[in-house]
C-alpha positions as CSV (number, residue, x, y, z in Angstrom):
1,X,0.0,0.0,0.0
2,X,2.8,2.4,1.1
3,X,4.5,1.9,-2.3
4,X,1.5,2.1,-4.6
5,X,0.9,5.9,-3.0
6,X,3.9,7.1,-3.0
7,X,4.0,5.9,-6.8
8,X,0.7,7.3,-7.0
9,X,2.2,10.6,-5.7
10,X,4.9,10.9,-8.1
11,X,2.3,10.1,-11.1
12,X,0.1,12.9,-10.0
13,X,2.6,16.0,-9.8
14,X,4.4,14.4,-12.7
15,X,1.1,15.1,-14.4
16,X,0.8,18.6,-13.1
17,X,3.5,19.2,-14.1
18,X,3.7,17.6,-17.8
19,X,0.4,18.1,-18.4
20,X,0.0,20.8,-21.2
21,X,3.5,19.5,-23.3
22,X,1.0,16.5,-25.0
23,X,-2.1,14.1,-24.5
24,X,0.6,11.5,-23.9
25,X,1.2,12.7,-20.5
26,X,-2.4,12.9,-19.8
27,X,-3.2,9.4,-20.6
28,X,0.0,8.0,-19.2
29,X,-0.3,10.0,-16.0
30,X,-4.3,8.9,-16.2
31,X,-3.5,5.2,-16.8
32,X,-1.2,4.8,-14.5
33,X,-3.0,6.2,-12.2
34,X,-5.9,4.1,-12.3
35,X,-3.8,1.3,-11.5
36,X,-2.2,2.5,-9.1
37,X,-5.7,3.7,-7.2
38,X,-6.9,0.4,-7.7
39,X,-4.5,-1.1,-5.6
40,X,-3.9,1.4,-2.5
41,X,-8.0,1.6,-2.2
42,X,-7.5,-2.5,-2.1
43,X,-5.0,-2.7,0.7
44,X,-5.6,0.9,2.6
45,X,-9.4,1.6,1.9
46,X,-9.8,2.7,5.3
47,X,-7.5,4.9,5.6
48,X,-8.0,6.8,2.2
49,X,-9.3,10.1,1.6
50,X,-12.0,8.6,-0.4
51,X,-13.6,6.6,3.1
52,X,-13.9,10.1,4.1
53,X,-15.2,11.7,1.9
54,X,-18.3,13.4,2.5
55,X,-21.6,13.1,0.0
56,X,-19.9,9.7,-1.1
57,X,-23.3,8.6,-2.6
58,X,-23.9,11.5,-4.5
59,X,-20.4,11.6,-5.8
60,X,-21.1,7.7,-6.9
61,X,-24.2,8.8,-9.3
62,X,-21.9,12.1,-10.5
63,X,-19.4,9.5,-12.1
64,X,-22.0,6.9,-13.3
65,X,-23.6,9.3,-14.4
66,X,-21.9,9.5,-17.8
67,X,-22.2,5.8,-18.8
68,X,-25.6,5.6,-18.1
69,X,-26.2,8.6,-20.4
70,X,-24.0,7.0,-22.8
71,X,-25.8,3.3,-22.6
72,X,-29.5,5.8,-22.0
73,X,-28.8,8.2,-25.0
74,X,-30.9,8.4,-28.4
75,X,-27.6,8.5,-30.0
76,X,-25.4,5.7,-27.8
77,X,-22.7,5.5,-30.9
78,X,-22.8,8.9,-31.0
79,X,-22.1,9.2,-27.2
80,X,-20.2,6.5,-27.0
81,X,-17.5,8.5,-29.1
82,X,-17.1,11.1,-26.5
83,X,-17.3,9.1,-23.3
84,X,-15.2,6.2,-24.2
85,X,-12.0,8.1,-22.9
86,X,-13.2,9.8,-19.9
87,X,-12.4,7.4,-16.9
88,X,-8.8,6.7,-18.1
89,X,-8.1,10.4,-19.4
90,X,-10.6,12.5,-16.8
91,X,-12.6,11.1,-14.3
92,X,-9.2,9.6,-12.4
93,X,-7.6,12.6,-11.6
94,X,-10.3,13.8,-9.6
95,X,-9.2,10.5,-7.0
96,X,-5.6,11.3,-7.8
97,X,-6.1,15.1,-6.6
98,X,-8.3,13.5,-3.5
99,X,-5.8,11.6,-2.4
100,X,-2.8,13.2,-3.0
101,X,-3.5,16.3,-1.4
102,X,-3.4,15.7,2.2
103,X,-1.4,18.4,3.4
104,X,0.1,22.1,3.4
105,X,3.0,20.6,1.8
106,X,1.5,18.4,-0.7
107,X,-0.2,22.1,-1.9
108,X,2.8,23.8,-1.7
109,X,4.0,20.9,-4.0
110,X,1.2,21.2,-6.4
111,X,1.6,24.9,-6.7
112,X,5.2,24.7,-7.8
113,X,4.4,22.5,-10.3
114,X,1.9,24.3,-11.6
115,X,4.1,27.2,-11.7
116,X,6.4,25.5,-13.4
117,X,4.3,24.2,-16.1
118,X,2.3,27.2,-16.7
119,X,6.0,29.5,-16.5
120,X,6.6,27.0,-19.5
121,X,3.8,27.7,-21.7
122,X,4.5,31.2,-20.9
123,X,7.9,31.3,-22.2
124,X,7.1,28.9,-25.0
125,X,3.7,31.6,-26.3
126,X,6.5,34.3,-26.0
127,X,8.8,32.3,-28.2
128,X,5.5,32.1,-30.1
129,X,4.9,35.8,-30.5
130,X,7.9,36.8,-31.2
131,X,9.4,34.0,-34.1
132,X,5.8,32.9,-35.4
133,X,6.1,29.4,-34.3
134,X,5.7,27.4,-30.9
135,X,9.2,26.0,-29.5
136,X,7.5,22.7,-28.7
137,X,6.3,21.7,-31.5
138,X,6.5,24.3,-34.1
139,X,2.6,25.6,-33.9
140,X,2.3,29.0,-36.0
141,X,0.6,32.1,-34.4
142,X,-3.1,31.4,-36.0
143,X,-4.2,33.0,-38.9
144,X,-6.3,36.1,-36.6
145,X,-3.2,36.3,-34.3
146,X,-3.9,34.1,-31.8
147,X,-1.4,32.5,-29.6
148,X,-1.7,28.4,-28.6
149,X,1.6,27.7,-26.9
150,X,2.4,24.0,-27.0
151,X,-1.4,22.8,-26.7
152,X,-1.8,23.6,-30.6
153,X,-4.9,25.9,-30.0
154,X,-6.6,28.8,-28.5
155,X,-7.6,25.9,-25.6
156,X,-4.0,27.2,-23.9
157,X,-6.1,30.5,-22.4
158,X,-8.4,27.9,-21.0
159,X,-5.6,25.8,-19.3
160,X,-3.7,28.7,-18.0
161,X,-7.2,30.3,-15.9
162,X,-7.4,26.9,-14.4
163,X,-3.8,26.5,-13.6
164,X,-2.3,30.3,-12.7
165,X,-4.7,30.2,-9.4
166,X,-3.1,27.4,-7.7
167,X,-0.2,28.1,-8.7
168,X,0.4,30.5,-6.5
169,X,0.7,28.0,-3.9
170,X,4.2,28.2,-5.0
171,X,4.1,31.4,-2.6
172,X,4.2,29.4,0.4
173,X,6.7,27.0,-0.9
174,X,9.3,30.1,-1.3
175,X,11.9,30.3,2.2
176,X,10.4,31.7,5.2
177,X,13.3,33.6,4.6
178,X,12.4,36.0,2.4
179,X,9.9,39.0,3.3
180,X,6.4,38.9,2.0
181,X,7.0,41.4,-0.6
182,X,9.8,39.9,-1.7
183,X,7.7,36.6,-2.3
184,X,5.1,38.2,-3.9
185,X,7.3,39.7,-6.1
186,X,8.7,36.3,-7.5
187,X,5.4,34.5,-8.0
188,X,4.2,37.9,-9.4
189,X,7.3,37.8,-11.4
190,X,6.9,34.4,-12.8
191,X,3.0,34.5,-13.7
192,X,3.4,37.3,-15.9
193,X,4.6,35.2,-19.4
194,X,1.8,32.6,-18.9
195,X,-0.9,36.2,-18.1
196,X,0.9,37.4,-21.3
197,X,-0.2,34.3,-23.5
198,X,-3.9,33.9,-21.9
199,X,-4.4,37.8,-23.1
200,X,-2.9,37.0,-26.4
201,X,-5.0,33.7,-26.5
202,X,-7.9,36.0,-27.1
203,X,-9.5,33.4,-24.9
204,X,-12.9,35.5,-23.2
205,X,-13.8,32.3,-21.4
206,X,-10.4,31.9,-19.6
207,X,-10.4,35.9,-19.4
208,X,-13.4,35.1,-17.4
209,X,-12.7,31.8,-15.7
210,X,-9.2,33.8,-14.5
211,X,-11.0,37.0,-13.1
212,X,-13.3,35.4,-11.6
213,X,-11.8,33.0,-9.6
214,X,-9.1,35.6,-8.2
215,X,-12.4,37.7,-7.4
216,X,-13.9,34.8,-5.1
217,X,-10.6,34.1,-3.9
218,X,-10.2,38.0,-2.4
219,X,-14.0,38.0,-1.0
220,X,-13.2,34.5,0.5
221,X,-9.3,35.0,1.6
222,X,-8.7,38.2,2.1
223,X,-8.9,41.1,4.8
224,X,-9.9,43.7,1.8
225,X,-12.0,46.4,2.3
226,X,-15.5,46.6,0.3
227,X,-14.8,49.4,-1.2
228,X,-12.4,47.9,-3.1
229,X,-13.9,45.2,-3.6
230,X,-15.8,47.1,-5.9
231,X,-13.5,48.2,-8.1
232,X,-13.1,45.0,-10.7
233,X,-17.0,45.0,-11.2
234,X,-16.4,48.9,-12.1
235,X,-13.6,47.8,-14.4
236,X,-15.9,45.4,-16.1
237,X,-18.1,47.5,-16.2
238,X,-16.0,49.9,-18.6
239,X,-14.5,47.0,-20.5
240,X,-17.7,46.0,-22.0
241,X,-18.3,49.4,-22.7
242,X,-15.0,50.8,-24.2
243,X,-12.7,47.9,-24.2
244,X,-11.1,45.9,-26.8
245,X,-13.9,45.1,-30.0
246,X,-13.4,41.4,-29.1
247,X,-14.6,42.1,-25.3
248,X,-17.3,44.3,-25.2
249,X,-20.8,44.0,-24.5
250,X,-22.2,45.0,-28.0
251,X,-19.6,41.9,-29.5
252,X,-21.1,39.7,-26.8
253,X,-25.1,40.0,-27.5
254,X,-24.1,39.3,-31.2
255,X,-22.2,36.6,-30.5
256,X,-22.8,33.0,-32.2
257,X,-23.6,31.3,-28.9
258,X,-27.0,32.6,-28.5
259,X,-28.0,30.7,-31.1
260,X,-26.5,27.7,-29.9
261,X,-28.0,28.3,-26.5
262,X,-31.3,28.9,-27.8
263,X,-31.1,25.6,-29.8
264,X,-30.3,23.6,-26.5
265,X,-33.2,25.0,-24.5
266,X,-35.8,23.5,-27.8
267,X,-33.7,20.4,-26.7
268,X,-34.7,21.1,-23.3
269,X,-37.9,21.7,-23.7
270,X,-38.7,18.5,-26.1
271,X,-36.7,16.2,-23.9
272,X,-37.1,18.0,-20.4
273,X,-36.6,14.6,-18.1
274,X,-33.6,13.2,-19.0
275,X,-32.4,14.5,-22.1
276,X,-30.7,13.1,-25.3
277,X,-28.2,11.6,-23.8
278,X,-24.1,12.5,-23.3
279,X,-23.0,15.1,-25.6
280,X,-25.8,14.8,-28.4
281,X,-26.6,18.5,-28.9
282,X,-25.7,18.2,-32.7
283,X,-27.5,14.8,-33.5
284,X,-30.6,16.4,-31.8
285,X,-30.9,19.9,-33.2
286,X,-30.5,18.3,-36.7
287,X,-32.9,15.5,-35.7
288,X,-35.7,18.4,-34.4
289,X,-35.0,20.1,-38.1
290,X,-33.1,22.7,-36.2
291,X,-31.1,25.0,-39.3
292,X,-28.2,27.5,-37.8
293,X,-28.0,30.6,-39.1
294,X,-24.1,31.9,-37.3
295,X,-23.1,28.9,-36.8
296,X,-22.3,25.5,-38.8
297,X,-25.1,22.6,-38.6
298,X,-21.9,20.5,-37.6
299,X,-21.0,22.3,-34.7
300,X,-21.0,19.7,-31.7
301,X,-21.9,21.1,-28.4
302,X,-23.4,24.3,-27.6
303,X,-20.6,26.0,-26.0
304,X,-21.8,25.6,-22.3
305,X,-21.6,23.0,-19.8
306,X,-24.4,24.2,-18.0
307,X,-27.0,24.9,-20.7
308,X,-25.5,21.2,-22.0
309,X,-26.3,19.9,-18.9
310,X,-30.2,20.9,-19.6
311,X,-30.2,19.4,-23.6
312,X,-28.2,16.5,-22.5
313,X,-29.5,15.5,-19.1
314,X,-32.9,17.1,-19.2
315,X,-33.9,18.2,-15.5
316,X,-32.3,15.1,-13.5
317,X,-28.9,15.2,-15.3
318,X,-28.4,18.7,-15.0
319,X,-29.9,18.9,-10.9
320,X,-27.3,16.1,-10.9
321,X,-24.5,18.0,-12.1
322,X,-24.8,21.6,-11.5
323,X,-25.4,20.1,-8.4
324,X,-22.2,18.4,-7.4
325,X,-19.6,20.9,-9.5
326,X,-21.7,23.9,-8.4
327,X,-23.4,23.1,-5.1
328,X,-20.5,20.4,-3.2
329,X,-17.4,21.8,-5.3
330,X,-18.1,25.5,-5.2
331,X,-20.8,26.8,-2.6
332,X,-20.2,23.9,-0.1
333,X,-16.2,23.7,-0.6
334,X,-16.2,27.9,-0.5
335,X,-18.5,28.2,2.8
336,X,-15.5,25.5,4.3
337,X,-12.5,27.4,3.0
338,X,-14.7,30.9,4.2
339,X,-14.7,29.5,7.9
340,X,-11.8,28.4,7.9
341,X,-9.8,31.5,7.0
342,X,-12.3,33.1,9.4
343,X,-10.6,30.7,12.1
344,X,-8.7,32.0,15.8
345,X,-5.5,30.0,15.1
346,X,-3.0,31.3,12.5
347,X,-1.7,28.0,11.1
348,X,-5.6,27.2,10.5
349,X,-6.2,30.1,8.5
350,X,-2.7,30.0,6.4
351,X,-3.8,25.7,5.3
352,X,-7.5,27.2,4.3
353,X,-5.9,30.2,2.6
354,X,-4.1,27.9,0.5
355,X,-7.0,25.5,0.1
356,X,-8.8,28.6,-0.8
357,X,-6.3,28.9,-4.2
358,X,-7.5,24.8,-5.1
359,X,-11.3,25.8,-4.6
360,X,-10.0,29.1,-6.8
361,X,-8.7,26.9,-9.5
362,X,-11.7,24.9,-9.6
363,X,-13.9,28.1,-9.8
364,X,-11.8,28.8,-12.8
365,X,-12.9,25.3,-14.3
366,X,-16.4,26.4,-14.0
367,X,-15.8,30.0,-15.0
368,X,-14.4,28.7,-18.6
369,X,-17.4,26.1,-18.7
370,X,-20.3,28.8,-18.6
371,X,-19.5,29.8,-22.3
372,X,-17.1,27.2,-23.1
373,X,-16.2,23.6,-24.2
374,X,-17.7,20.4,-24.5
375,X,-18.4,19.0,-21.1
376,X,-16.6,15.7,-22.1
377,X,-13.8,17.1,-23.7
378,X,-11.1,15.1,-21.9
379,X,-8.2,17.3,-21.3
380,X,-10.6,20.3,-19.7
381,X,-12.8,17.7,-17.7
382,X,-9.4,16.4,-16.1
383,X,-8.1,19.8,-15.5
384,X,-11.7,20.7,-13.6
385,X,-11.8,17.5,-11.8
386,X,-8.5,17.6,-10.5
387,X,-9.0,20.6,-9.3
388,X,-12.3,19.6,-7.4
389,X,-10.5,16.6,-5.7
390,X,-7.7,18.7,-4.6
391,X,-10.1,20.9,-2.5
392,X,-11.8,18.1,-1.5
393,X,-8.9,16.2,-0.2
394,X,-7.5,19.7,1.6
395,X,-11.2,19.7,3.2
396,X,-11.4,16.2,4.1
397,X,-7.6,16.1,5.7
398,X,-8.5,19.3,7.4
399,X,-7.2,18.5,11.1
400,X,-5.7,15.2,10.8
401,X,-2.5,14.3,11.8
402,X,-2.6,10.5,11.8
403,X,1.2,9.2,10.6
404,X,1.3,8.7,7.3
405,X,-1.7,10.4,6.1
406,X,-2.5,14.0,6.3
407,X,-0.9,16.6,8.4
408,X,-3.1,19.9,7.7
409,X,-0.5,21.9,10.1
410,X,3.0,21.6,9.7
């Protein structure tokens, strides 16, 4: 058992850290993991984060969930196309996250790896920007200036609002030594290539994903005052108005997606129960004689995991899961990390402050989702759900200090 978690261990920030340079990593970090997983829950069940984990049930149906809608869909081929990947290449690291984050050092681990990978694509988008071409592999700029980094497409902006909030874990991991300032400067420092590329990504979703989450993360975390608090709804305020063409509000209400969105809620409304089964938004607007105007009658998902939720899942898949990202991962994990930065002892409130940037990251993931993705696109899925058991695992390990296990206060 001891062996197969700490292998499991060194899979998992492996995979933070490799994660964007190729879907090889993903898959090899995903498969391995499953294996290992499957044989520390066989000889250490009882003392995993899992046999603590609260809502267990619930969490059961949430990762059925897509099977059934595959076997359950009008279109199971169809389905069976998108889901057929998801438990090796997503669904695991949601148990790798919840078990391998046990501890204010484990997070402080995670955030240097995410650092480092998201420092990478940084440097590699700058490389980008400035020859034409991706170091990695040799991606141009796209043809409306868009940078991609290493992951090939715009998808980069996506990856880096889910990975630049816990990555500033790394400020903990910095020496005691240095002042405050001084560590805020580096992990300042170091964020700004991979800010750089999101911007130039042209990515709105991450651009909202990103704010967002660093917005909860200050109401949550933070001693700040309210009046400042209202300055970045001010500042979005003017940035619909007068910003950038590609950001403002007038670009937004004639965007393609409301289209889209408005074909998934005749879905809806035909299928309200359960749906049309996993990712079948295309097969069923064509099948309903559904004809685009903005957008392509190929186009696959509606550009929404939430608004998917309703054409795919009808009422009881999406109450199922809005209910477990949203209501467990965000409203129940944020009230958690809330109290505890609220706590009377000062280690308490410096482990929830940094459990606070995992429940950030995650609030990224489901910032991107409300106007982007496919839900079961595998590489965004694995980055939301390994987020998600990451704050899980800090909750659940919250005051334990059994050997071995976690140890929330170093």
């Amino acid at each position: 058992m001891a062996q197969s978690y700490a292998l499991l261990r060194v899979v998992f920030f492996a995979g933070c850290l490799l994660f964007p340079l190729g879907k090889a990593f993903q898959v090899g970090a995903g498969v391995a993991g499953l294996v290992l997983l499957a044989a520390y829950y066989t000889g250490g069940y009882a003392r995993s984060n899992l046999a603590r984990l609260p809502f267990r049930w619930i969490f059961a149906v949430f990762f059925l969930y897509p099977f059934a809608a595959t076997i359950f869909s009008q279109w199971p081929g169809h389905s069976f196309g998108y889901t057929r990947h998801i438990l090796h290449e997503s669904l695991v690291f949601f148990f790798m996250g919840l078990e391998c984050i046990r501890s204010p050092r484990d997070m402080r681990t995670a955030g240097v790896c995410l650092l480092l990978a998201v420092f990478g694509q940084g440097a590699d988008g700058i490389w980008q920007f400035v020859t034409g071409y991706d170091l990695v592999k040799g991606t141009p700029v796209t043809v409306d200036g868009r940078l991609t980094g290493s992951m090939g497409t715009y998808r980069v902006g996506n990856y880096l609002a889910i990975a630049m909030v816990p990555a500033l874990l790394t400020f903990w991991a910095l020496p005691r030594s240095l002042s405050v300032r001084w560590r805020s400067l580096f992990v300042a420092a170091v964020s700004v290539p991979p800010f750089f590329v999101l911007v130039m990504s042209q990515t709105r979703s991450a651009m909202l994903g990103l704010a967002g989450a660093l917005y909860c993360y200050a109401v949550l975390c933070l001693r700040v005052h309210r009046r400042l608090l209202m300055v970045p709804p001010v500042l979005l305020g003017i940035l619909l108005l007068a910003g950038p063409d590609r950001i403002r509000l007038s670009t937004a209400l004639r965007d393609g997606r409301w289209e889209l969105w408005e074909a998934a809620w005749r879905i809806f409304r035909e299928h309200m129960w359960f749906g049309t089964g996993a990712s079948t938004f295309n097969p069923a607007f064509n099948s309903m004689g559904i004809t685009l105007v903005i957008n392509d009658n190929t186009i696959p998902h509606p550009h929404g995991i939430f608004v998917q939720f309703l054409s795919d899942g009808g009422i009881a898949g999406f109450l199922l899961l809005a209910g477990v990202l949203a209501g467990i991962g965000f409203i129940w994990c944020g009230i958690r990390v809330w109290k505890g930065v609220r706590a009377a002892d000062v280690d308490e409130i410096r482990y929830w402050r940094m459990a606070g940037l995992l429940w950030a990251g995650f609030a990224a993931y489901l910032g991107t989702g409300v106007f982007g993705h496919n839900f079961y696109r595998t590489w965004w899925l694995a980055m939301g759900l390994m987020m998600f058991g990451c704050i899980m695992g800090a909750v659940v390990s919250a005051g334990r200090c059994t050997r071995g296990e976690a140890v929330p206060h170093e």
